[in-house]
C-alpha positions in Angstrom: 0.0 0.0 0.0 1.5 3.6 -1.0 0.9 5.9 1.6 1.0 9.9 0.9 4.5 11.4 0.5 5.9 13.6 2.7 5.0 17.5 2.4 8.8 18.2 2.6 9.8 16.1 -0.1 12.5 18.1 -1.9 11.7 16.3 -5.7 7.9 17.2 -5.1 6.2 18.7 -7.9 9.5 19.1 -10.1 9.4 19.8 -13.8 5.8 19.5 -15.3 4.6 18.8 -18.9 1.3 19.3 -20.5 -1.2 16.3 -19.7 -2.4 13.9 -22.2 -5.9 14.7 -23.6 -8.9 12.3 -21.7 -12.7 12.0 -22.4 -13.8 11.0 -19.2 -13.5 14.2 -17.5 -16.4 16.6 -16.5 -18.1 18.9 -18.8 -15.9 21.9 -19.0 -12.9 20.4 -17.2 -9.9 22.8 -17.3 -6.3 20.2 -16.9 -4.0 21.5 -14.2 -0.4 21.1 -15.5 0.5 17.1 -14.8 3.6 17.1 -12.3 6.2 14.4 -12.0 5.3 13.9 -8.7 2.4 13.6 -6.1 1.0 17.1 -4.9 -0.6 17.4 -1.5 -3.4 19.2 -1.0 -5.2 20.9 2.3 -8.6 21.3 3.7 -9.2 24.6 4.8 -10.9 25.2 8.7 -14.6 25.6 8.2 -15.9 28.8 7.7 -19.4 30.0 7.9 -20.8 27.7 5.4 -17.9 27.1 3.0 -14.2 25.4 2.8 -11.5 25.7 0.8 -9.2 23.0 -0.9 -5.7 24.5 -0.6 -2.5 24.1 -3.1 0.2 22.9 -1.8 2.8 26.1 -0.5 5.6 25.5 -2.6 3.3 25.2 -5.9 1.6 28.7 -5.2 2.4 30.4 -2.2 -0.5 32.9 -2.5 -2.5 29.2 -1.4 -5.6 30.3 -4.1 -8.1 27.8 -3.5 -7.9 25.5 -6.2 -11.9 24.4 -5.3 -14.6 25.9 -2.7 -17.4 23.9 -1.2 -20.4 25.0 0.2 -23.0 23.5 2.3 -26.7 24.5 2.4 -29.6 23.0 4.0 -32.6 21.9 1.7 -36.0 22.8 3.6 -38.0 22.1 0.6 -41.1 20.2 2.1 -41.5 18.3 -0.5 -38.3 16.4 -0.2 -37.1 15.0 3.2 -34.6 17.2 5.2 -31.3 17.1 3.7 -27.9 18.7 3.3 -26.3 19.8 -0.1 -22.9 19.8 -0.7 -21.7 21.8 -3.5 -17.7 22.1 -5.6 -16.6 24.8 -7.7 -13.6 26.0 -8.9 -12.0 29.0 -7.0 -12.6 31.2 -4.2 -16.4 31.5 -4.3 -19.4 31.1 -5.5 -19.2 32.6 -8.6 -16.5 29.9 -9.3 -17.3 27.4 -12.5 -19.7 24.6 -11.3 -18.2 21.2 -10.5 -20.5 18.9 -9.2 -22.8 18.4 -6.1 -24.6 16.0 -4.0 -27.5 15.7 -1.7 -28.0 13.4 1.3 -31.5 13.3 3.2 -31.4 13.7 6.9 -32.2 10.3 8.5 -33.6 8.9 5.2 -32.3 7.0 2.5 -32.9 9.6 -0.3 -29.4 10.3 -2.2 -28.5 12.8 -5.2 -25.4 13.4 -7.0 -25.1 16.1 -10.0 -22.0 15.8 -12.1 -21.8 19.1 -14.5 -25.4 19.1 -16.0 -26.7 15.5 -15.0 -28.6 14.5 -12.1 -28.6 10.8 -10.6 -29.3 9.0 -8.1 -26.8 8.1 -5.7 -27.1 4.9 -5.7 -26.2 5.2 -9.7 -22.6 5.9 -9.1 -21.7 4.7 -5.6 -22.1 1.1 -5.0 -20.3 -0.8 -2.3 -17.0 -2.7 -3.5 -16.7 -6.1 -2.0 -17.3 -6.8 1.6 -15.1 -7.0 5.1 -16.3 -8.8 8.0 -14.4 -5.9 10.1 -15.3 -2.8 8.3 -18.1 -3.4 5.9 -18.8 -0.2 5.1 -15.1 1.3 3.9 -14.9 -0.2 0.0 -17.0 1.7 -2.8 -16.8 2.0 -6.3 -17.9 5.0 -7.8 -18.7 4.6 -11.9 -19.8 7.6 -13.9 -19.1 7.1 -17.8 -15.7 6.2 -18.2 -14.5 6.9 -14.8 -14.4 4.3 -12.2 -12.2 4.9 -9.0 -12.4 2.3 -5.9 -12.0 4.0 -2.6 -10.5 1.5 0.2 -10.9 3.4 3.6 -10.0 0.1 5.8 -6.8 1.7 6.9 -6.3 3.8 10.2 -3.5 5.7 10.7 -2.3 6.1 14.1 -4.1 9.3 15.6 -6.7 7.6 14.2 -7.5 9.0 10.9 -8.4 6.7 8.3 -6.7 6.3 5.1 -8.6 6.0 1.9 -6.8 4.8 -0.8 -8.4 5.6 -4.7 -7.3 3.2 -7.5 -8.0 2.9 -11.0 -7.9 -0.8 -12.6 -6.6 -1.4 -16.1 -5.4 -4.8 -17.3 -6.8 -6.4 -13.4 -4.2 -4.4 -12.4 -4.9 -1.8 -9.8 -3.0 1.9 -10.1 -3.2 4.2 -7.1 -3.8 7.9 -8.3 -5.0 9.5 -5.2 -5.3 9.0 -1.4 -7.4 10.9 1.5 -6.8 11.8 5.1 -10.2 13.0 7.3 -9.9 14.0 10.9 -10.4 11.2 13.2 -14.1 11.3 14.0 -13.6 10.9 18.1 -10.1 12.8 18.6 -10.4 16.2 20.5 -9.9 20.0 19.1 -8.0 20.9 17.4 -8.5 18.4 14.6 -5.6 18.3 12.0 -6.4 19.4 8.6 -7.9 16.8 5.9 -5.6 16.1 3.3 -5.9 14.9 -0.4 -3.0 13.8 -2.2 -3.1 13.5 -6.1 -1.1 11.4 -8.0 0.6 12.9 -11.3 -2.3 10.4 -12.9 -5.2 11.8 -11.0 -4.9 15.4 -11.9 -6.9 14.4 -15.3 -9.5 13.1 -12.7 -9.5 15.1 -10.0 -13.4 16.7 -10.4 -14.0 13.2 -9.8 -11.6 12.4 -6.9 -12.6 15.4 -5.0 -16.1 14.7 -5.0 -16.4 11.0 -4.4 -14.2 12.0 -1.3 -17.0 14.0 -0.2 -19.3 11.2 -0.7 -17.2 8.9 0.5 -16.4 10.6 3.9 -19.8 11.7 4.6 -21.4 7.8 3.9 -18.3 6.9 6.3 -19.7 9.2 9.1 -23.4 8.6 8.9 -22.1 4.9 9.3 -20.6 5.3 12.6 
């Protein structure tokens, strides 16, 4: 298993080259240069209703947001009570639409917008597998060409898990991302999530950053 590199890594993010063209990204997708080398990326403290994913300092000390997500709560009484979760590029809200999702409070109702189309849940996240210890830690999220399996049976010591994302080509699996949340139980100040991209998963990283969402928020209703 490959765990994140180390921020202070002195070849990290070395020398980049244009990536290779892909159809399997979201409408509208605009490529970040593809680095050599993994790039770790921050989770901002929660503000209001919004948080930031942050470069990594020695890629743009400025740290510009590379994404902002928002959270809003859905009263229509129509629907059952649930929270939205929304990505888009940049600082605020005026930022190009990514993708969102929709989970219903204390009911099974599940919504996941990627660009312009609407699905359910259930449509693109499916359990992957099955552990007698953690059954609830493997998923498979498919939408078009993308697939990416999320394994979140690791914990690190302070009790964080680890979520590892792979793609599979040739029944052989290729790591392109991985993802540290805050353990659930440890006490304030919680360290700051972290997602680390692979120099693969840049093409796919509309996709990484929101099935991380998904996936850490099914991992919490779970507990």
């Amino acid at each position: 298993m490959i765990l994140p590199p180390s921020a202070s890594d002195p070849f990290l993010d070395q020398d980049v080259r244009p990536p290779s063209p892909t159809e399997t990204l979201l409408p509208d997708y605009v490529l970040t240069q593809r680095p050599t080398r993994p790039r770790i990326y921050t989770f901002s403290s929660w503000s209001n209703d919004s948080i930031f994913l942050l470069p990594p300092n020695d890629v743009d000390r400025t740290l510009t947001p590379v994404y902002n997500i928002s959270v809003a709560l859905n009263l229509n009484p129509f629907v059952p009570l649930s929270y939205v979760t929304t990505v888009r590029r940049g600082i605020d809200e005026d930022g190009e639409f990514v993708g969102e999702f929709e989970l219903a409070v204390m009911h099974s109702r599940a919504i996941v917008k990627l660009g312009n189309h609407s699905t359910r849940m259930s449509n693109i996240l499916k359990k992957d597998g099955y552990s007698p210890v953690l059954p609830k830690r493997k998923f498979l999220w498919q939408h078009g060409d993308v697939e990416l399996r999320w394994d979140c049976r690791t914990t690190l010591d302070d009790g964080s898990p680890m979520c590892i994302v792979s793609t599979c080509s040739d029944n052989r699996s290729h790591q392109i991302a991985s993802f540290v949340p805050p353990p659930l139980d440890a006490s304030p100040p919680l360290p700051a999530a972290t997602l680390t991209i692979f120099p693969d998963g840049h093409e796919l990283f509309d996709h990484i950053l929101l099935s991380a969402l998904v996936v850490e928020r099914k991992i919490t209703l779970s507990f």
